[in-house]
C-alpha positions as CSV (number, residue, x, y, z in Angstrom):
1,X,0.0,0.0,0.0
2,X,0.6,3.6,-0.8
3,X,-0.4,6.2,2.2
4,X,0.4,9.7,1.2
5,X,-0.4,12.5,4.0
6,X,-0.5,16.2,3.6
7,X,2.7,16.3,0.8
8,X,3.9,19.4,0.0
9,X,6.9,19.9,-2.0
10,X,8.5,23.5,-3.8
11,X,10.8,24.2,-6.6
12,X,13.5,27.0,-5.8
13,X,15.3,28.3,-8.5
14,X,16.5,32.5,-9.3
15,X,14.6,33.8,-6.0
16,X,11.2,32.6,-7.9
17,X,9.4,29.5,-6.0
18,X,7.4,26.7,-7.7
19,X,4.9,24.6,-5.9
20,X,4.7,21.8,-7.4
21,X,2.1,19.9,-4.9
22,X,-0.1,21.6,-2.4
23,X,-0.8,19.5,0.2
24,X,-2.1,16.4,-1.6
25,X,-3.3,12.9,0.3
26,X,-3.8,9.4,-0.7
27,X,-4.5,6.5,0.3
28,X,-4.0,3.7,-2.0
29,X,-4.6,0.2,-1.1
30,X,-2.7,-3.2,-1.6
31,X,-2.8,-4.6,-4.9
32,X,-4.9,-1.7,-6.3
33,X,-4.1,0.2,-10.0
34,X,-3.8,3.8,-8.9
35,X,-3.5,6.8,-11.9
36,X,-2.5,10.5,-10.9
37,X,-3.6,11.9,-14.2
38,X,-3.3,15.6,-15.1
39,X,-1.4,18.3,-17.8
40,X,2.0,18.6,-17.6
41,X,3.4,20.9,-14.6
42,X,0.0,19.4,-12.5
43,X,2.4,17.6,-10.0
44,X,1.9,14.3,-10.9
45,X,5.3,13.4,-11.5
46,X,6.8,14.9,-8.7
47,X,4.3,13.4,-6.2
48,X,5.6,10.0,-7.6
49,X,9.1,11.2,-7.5
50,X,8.5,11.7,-3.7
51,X,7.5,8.2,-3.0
52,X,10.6,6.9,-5.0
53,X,13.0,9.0,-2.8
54,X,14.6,11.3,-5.6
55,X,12.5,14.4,-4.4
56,X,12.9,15.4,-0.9
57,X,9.4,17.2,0.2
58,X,9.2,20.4,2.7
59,X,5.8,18.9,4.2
60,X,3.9,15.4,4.6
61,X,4.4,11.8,5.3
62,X,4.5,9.0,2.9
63,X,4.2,5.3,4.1
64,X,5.0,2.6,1.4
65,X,4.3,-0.9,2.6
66,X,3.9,-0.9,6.6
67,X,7.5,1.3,6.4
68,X,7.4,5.6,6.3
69,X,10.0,6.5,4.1
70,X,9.3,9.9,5.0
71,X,7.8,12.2,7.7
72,X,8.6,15.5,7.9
73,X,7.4,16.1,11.6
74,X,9.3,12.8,13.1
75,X,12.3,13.7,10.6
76,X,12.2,10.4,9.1
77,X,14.4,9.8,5.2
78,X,14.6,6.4,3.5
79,X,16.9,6.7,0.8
80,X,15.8,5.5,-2.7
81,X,17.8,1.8,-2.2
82,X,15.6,0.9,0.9
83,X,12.0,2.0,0.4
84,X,11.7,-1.1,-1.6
85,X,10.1,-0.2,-5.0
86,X,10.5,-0.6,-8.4
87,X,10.2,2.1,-10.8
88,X,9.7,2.1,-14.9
89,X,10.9,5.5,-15.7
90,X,9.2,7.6,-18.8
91,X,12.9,7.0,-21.0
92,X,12.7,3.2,-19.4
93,X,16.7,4.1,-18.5
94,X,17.7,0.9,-19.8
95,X,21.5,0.6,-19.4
96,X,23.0,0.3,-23.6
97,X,26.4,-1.3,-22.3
98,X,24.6,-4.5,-20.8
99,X,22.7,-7.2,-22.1
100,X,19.1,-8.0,-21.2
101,X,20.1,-10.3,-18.4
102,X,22.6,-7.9,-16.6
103,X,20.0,-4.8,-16.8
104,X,17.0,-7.1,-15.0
105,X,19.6,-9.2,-12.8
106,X,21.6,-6.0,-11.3
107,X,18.8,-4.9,-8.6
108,X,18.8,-8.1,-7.6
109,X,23.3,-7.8,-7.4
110,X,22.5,-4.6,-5.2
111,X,21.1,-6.8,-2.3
112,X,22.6,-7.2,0.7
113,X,23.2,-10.0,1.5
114,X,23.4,-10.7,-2.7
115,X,21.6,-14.2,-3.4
116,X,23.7,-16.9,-4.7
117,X,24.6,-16.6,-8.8
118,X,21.8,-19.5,-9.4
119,X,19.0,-17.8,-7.3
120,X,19.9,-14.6,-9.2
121,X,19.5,-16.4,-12.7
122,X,16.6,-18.3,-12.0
123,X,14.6,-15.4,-10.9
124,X,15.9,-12.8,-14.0
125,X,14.9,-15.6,-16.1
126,X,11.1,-16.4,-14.6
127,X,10.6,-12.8,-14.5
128,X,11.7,-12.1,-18.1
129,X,9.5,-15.2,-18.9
130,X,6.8,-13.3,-17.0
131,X,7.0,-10.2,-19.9
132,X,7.2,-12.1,-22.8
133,X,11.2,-11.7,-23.0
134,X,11.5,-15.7,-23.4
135,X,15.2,-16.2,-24.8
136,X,16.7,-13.1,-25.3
137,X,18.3,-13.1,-22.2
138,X,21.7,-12.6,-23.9
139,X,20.9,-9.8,-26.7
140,X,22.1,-6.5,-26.3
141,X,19.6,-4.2,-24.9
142,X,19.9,-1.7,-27.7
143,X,19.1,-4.3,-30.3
144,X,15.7,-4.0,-28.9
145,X,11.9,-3.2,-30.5
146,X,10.7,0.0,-28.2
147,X,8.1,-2.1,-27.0
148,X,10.6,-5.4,-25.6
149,X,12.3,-2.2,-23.8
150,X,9.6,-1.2,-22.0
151,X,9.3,-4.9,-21.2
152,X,12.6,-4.8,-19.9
153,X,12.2,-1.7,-17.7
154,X,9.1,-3.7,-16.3
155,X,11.2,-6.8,-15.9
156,X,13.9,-5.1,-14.2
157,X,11.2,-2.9,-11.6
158,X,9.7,-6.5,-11.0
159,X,12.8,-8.7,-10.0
160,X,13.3,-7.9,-6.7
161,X,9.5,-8.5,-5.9
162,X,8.6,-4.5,-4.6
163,X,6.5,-4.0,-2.4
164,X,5.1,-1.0,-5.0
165,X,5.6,-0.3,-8.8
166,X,5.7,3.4,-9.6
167,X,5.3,3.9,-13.6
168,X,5.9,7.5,-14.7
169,X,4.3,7.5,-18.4
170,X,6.1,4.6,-19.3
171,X,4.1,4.3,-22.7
172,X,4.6,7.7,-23.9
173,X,7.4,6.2,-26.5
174,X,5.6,3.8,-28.2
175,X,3.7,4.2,-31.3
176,X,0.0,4.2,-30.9
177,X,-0.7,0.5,-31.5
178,X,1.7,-0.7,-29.8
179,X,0.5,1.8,-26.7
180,X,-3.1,-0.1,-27.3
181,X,-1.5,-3.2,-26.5
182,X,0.3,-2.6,-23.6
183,X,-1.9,-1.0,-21.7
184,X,-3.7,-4.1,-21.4
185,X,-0.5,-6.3,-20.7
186,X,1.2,-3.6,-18.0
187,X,-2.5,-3.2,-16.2
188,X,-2.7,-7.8,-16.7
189,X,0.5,-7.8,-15.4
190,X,0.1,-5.4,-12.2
191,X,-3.4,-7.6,-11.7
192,X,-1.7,-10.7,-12.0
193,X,1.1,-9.9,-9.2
194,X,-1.3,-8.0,-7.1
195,X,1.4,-5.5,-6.9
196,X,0.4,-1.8,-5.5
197,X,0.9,0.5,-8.5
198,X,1.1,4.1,-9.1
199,X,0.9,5.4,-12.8
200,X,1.2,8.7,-13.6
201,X,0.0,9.9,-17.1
202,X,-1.2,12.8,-19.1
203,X,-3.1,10.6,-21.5
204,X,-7.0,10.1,-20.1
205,X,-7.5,6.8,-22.3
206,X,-4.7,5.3,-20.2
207,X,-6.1,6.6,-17.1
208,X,-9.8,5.6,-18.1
209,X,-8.7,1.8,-19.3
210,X,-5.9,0.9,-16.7
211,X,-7.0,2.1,-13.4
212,X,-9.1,0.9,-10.6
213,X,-8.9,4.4,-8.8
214,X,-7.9,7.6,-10.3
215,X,-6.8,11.4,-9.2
216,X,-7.5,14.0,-11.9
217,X,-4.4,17.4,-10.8
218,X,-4.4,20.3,-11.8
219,X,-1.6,23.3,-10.3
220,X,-0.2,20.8,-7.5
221,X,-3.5,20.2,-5.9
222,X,-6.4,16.5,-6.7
223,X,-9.3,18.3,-8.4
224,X,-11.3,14.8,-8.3
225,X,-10.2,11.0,-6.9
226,X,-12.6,8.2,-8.0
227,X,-13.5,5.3,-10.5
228,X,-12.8,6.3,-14.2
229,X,-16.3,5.7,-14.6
230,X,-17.3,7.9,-11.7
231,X,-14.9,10.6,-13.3
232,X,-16.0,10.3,-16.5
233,X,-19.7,10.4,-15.8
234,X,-20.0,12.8,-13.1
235,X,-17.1,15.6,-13.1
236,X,-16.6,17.8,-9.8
237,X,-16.1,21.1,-12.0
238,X,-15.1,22.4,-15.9
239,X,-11.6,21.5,-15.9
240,X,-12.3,18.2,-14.8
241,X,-15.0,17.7,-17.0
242,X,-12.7,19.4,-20.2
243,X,-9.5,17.4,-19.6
244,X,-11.4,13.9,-19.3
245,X,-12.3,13.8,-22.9
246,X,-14.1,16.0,-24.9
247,X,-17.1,17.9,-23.3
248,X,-19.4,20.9,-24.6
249,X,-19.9,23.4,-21.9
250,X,-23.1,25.8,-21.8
251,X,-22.7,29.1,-19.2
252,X,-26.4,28.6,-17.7
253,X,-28.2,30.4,-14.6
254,X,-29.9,27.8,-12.5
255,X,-33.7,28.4,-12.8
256,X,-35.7,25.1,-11.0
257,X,-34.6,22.4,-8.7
258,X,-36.0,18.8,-8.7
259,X,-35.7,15.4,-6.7
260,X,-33.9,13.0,-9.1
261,X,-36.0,9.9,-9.4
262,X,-34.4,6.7,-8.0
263,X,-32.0,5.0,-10.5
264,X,-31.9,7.9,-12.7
265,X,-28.1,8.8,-12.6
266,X,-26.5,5.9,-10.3
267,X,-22.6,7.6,-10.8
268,X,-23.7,9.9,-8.2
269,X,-26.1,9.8,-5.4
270,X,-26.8,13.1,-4.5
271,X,-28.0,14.1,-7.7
272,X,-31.4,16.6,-8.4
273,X,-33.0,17.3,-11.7
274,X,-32.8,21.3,-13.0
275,X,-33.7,23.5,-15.0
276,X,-31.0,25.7,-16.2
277,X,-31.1,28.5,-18.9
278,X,-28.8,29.1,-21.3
279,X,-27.8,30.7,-24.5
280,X,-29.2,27.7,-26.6
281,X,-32.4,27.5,-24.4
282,X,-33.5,26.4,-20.8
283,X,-32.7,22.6,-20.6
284,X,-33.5,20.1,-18.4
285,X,-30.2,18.1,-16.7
286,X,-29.0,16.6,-13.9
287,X,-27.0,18.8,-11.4
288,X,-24.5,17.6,-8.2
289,X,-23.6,18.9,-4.9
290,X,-24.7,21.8,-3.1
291,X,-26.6,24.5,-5.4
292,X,-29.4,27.0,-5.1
293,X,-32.1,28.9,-7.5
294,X,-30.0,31.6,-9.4
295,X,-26.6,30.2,-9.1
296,X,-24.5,30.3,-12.0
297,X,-23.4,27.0,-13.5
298,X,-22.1,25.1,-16.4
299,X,-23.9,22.3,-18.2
300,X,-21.9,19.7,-19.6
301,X,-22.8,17.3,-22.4
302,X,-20.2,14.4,-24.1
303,X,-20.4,15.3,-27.8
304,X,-21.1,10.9,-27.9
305,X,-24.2,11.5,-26.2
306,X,-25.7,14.2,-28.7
307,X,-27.9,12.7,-30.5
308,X,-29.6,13.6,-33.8
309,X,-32.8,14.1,-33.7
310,X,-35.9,14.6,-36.9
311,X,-37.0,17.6,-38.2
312,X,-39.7,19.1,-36.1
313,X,-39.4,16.6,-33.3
314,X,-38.9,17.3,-29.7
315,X,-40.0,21.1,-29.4
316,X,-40.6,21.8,-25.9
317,X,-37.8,19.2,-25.0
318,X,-34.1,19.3,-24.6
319,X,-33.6,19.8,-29.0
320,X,-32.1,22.9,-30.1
321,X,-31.5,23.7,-34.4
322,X,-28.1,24.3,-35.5
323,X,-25.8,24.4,-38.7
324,X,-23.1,21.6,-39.7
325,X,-19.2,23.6,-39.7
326,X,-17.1,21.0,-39.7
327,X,-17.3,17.3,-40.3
328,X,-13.9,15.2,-40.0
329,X,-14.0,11.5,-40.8
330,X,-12.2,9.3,-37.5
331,X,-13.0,6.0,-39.3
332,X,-15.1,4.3,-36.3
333,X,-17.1,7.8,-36.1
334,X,-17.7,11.4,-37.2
335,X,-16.7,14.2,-35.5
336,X,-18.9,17.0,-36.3
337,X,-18.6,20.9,-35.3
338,X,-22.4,22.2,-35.3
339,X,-22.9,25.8,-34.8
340,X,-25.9,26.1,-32.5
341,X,-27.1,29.9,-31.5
342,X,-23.6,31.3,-32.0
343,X,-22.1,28.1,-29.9
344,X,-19.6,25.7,-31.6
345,X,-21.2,22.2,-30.1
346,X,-19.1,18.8,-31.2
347,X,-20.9,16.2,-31.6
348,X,-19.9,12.5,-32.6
349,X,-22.2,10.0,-35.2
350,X,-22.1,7.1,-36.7
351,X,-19.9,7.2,-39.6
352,X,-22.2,5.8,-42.0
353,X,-24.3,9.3,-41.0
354,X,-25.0,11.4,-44.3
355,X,-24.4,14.5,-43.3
356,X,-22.2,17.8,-45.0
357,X,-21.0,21.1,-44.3
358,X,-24.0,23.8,-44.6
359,X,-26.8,21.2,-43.3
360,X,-29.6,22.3,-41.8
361,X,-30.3,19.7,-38.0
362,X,-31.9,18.9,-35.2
363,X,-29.7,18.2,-32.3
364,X,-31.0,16.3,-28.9
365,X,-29.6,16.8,-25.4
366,X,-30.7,13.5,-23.5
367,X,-31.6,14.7,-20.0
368,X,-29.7,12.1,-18.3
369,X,-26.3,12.8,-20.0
370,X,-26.0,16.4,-19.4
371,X,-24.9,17.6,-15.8
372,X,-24.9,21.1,-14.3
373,X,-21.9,22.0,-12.2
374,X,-21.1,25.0,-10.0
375,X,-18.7,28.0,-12.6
């Protein structure tokens, strides 16, 4: 397990100060998938750097396994060598000079006491067995394919068995199939060793199809922890909302306030029904937290669930009449710009949808997909 406490940590450089994390907590269970996902500069990476021992924090307490490896009110420092992780880093910082088996086998020559030469191979050899590195034992790392280098970065984090795998955007390299593929095989892996990992990523698929728990940062501080699906579906605030995939966003005034029925948006349970006004018309939506007749909000709508609907239809509903801008074809959909009232609204179709710049259409807004948050 992962248990972070109150970390604060500054950059000092020319007189001018950085902070780079504000305070931040987690707590992050054994065995569990855990992404700190955010735009570069967010503080992702430094917060992992923290629990690996190459940043020294001002503030906070971090506890990896049942061991703090650092507590800046008891004065307590693990170095690096003995907080007993392994770490993939975002180059993979595989070693050119050696071959395959001397990059995984030399944590395991670092130990003290070092295990005999035959515990040493049998376990480099399992684990590159364990990442699909069967029989290469003895190639030179550089005559590697980008992806058996990121195999061999995991291998080499994995040997010594760590208590916790830290993984700072160790797919960021690899061309965009390949990434595809091994998300699946680093998250199997992880799964498979029931292994406590922390990812950090700027990429929101990676976050959205790797983790079990997620922390969405933005300027050093968690703007929203939860299930990808949780995140996805029911965004704290606009920049959550904006950075976890694409989103339209209305400016609205909050004009009625209803008791969501039972069952209608399970994501989040304190959810009411609203009426909200804005410049394309007063829609109906959900809305979270705490909020009050008048206040100003935003309404939020995935451009997947816009809908079109037919001429005429849905009148006094949540349908509002635009004009086709922009259609690009994605191959498994279209991805329209629609200029509704003066608003540029995205929305994605089917790609067998007829549909060309200067089109006249009818767009719907589902109730149940669009959410009002506090501006």
């Amino acid at each position: 397990m992962i248990i972070i406490n109150n970390l604060s940590m500054t950059y000092r450089s020319s007189g001018a100060e950085h902070h780079a994390v504000r305070g931040i907590s987690l707590d992050i269970p054994q065995a569990q998938f855990y992404t700190l996902l955010g735009p570069s500069g967010c503080g992702k990476t430094t917060t992992l750097r923290c629990v690996a021992g190459l940043e020294r924090p001002e503030e906070g307490e971090i506890i990896v396994g049942d061991t703090t490896v650092f507590s800046s009110e008891k004065k307590i420092w693990v170095p690096p060598n003995e907080r007993k992780i392994g770490m993939v880093f975002q180059s993979y910082a595989i070693w050119p000079h050696m071959s395959v088996f001397e990059n995984v086998s030399f944590p395991m020559l670092q130990k003290r006491p070092r295990p005999p030469r035959d515990e040493i191979r049998e376990k480099v050899l399992a684990t590159l067995s364990l990442v699909k590195l069967d029989g290469l034992q003895d190639r030179p790392a550089p005559f590697l394919s980008g992806g058996q280098q990121q195999r061999l970065a995991l291998a080499r984090a994995l040997v010594a068995e760590p208590k916790v795998l830290l993984l700072d955007e160790p797919l960021s390299n690899l061309d965009a199939k390949l990434r595809d593929e091994m998300r699946f095989e680093v998250a199997d892996l992880a799964d498979r060793l029931k292994v406590t990992t922390l990812f950090v990523t700027h990429e929101q698929v990676e976050a959205l199809t790797m983790s079990d728990m997620m922390a969405v940062m933005n300027e050093g501080i968690i703007e929203q922890e939860g299930t990808p699906t949780n995140i996805y579906n029911a965004p704290h605030g606009s920049f959550v909302a904006n950075f976890i995939g694409k989103t339209n966003l209305l400016e609205g005034r909050l004009v009625e306030l209803n008791e969501a029925l039972e069952g209608e948006h399970p994501a989040n349970s304190d959810v009411q029904n609203a009426r909200v006004e804005t410049p394309i018309g007063v829609l109906t939506c959900h809305v979270s937290g705490t909020t009050s007749i008048g206040d100003a909000v935003k309404v939020a709508v995935r451009p997947e669930n816009v809908t079109l609907a037919a001429p005429g239809s849905g009148s006094d509903g949540n349908t509002v009449d635009g004009k086709v801008e922009a259609v690009v074809f994605l191959g498994n959909i279209l991805d329209c710009e629609v200029d509704v009232n003066g608003n540029a609204f995205h929305v994605q179709l089917h790609p067998s949808t007829r549909l060309a710049v200067g089109n006249q259409i009818r767009l719907e807004l589902p109730a149940r997909h669009l959410l009002a948050m506090r501006s």
